[in-house]
ChimeraX commands (.cxc) that place a marker at each C-alpha (Angstrom):
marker #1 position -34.37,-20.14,-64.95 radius 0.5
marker #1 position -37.57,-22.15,-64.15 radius 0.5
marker #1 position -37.94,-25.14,-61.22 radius 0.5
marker #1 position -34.86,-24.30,-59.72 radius 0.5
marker #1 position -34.73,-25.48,-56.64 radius 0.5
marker #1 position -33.07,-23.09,-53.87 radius 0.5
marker #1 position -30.35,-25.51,-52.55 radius 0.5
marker #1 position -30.04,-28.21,-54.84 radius 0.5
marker #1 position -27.29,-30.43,-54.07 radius 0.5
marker #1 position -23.92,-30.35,-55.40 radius 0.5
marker #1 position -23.59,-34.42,-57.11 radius 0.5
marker #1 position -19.59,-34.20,-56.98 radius 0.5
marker #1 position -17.73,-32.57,-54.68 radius 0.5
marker #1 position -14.96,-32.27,-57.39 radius 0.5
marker #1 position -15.79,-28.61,-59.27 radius 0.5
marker #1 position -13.86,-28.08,-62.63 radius 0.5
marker #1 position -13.73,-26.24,-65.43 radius 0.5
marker #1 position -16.12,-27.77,-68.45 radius 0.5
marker #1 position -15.01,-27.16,-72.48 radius 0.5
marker #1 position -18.10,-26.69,-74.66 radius 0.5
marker #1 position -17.84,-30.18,-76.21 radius 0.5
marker #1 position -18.35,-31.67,-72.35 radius 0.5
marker #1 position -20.90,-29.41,-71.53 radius 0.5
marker #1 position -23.04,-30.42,-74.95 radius 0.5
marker #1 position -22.50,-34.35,-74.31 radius 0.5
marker #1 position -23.63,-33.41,-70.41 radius 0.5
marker #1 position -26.89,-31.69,-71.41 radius 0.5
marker #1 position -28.03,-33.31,-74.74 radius 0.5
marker #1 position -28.27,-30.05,-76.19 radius 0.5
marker #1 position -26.81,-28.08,-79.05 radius 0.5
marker #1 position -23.68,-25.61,-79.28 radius 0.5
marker #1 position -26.87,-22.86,-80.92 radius 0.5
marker #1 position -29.37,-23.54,-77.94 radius 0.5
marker #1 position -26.64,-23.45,-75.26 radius 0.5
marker #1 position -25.29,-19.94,-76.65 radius 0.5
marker #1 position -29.14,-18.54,-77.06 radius 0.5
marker #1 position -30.15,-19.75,-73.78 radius 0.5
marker #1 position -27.61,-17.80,-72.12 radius 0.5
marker #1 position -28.47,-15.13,-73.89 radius 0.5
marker #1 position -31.74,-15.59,-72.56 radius 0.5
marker #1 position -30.83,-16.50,-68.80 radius 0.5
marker #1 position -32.03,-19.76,-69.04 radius 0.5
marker #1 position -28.46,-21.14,-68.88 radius 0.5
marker #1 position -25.78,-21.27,-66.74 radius 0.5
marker #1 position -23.31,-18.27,-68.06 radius 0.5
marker #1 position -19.78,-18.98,-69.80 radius 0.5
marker #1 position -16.54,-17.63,-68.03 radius 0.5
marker #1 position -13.49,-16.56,-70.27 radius 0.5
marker #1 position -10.44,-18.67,-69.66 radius 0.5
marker #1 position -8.63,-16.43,-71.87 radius 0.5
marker #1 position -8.49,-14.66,-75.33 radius 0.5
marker #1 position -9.82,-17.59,-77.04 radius 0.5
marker #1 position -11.26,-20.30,-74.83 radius 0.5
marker #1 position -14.50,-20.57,-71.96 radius 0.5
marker #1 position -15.46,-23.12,-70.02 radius 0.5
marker #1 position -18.38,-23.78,-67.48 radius 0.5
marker #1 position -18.96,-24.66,-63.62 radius 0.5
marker #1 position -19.40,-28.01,-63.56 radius 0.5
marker #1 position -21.48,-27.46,-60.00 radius 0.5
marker #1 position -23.87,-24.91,-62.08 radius 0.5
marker #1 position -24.11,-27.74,-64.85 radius 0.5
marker #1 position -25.04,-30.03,-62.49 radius 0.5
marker #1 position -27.16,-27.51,-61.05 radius 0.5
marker #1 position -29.01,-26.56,-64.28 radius 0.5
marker #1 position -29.72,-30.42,-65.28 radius 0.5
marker #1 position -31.28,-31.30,-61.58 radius 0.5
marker #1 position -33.39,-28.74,-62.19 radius 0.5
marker #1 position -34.31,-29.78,-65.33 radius 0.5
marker #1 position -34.99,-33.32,-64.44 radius 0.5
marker #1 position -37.30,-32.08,-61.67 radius 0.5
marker #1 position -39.10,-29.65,-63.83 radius 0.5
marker #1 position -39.83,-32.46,-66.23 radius 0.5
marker #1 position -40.85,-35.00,-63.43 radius 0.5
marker #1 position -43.28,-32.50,-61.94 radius 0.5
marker #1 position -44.85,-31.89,-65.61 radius 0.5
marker #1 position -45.05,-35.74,-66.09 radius 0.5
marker #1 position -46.86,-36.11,-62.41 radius 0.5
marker #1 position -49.46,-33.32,-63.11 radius 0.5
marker #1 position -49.97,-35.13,-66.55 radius 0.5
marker #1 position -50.85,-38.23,-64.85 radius 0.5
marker #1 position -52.94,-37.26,-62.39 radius 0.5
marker #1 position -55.33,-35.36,-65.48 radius 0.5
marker #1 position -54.39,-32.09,-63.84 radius 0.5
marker #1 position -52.10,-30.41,-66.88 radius 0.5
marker #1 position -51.05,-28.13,-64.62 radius 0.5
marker #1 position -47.80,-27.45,-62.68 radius 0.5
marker #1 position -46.89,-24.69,-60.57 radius 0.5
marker #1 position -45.56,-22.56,-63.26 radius 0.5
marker #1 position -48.89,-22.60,-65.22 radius 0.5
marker #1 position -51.12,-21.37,-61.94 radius 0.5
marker link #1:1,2 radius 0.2
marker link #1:2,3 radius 0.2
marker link #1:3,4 radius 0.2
marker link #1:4,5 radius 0.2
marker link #1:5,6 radius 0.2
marker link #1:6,7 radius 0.2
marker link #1:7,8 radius 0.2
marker link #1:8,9 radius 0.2
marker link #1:9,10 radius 0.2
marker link #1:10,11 radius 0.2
marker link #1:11,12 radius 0.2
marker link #1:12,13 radius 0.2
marker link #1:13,14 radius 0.2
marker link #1:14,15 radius 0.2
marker link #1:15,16 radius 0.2
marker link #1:16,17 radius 0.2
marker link #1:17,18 radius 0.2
marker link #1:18,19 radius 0.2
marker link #1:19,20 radius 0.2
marker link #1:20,21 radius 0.2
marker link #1:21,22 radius 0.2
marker link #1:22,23 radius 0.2
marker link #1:23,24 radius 0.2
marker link #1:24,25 radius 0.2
marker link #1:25,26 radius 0.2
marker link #1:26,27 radius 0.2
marker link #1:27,28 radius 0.2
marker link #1:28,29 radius 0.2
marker link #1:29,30 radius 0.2
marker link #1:30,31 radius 0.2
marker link #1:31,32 radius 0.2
marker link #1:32,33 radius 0.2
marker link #1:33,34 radius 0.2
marker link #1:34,35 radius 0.2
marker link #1:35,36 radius 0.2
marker link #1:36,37 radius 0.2
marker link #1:37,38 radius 0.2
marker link #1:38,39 radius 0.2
marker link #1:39,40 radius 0.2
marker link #1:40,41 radius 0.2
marker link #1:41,42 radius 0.2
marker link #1:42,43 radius 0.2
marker link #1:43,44 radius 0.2
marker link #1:44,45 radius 0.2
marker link #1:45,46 radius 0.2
marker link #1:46,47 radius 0.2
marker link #1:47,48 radius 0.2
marker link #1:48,49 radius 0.2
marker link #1:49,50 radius 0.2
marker link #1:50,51 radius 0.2
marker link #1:51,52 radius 0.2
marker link #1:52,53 radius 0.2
marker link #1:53,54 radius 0.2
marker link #1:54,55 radius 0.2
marker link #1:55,56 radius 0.2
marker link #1:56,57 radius 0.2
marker link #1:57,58 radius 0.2
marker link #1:58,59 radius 0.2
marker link #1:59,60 radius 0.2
marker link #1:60,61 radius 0.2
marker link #1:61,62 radius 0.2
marker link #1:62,63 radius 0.2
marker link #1:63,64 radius 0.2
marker link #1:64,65 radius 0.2
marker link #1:65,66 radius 0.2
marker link #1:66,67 radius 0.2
marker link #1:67,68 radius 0.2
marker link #1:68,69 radius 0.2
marker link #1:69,70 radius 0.2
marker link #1:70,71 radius 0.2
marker link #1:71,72 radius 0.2
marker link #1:72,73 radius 0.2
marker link #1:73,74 radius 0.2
marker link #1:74,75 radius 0.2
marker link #1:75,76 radius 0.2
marker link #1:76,77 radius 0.2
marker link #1:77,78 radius 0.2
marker link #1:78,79 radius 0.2
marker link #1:79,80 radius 0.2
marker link #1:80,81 radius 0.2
marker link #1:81,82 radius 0.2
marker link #1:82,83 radius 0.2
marker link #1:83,84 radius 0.2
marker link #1:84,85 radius 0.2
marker link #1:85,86 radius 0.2
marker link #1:86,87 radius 0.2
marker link #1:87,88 radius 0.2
marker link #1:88,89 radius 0.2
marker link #1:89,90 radius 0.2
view
């Protein structure tokens, strides 16, 4: 995974146990993308909860969309200041 920062901050100190519905209205992303970037490492991994259920770390959620949001904020700055370029392109 991309922009993630080495200690980023844990928003709750509650952890749980996040269903795939929760996890999709948390991210804004689809059941297909969720299950493809995992495949790819791009998102947090699944745990089995048993035969026929998983769920998710809320903390590596969390985790995952911080980085996100700071990934995208970095691309908007170098945008604006004409650059195009962030430190993943150089």
């Amino acid at each position: 995974m991309e922009c993630i920062p080495p200690h980023a901050p844990r928003p709750s100190p509650i952890r749980m146990i996040l269903r795939l519905p929760e996890v999709i209205r948390r991210c804004g992303i689809s059941r297909s993308t969720i299950y493809e970037w995992m495949k790819d490492g791009r998102f947090p991994k699944s745990r089995s909860l048993g035969s026929r259920a998983v769920g998710w770390d809320s903390w590596e959620i969390e985790r995952w969309i911080t980085a996100k949001l700071e990934c995208t904020h970095e691309q908007t700055a170098a945008s604006a200041t004409g650059t195009g370029r962030t430190d993943q392109n150089q």
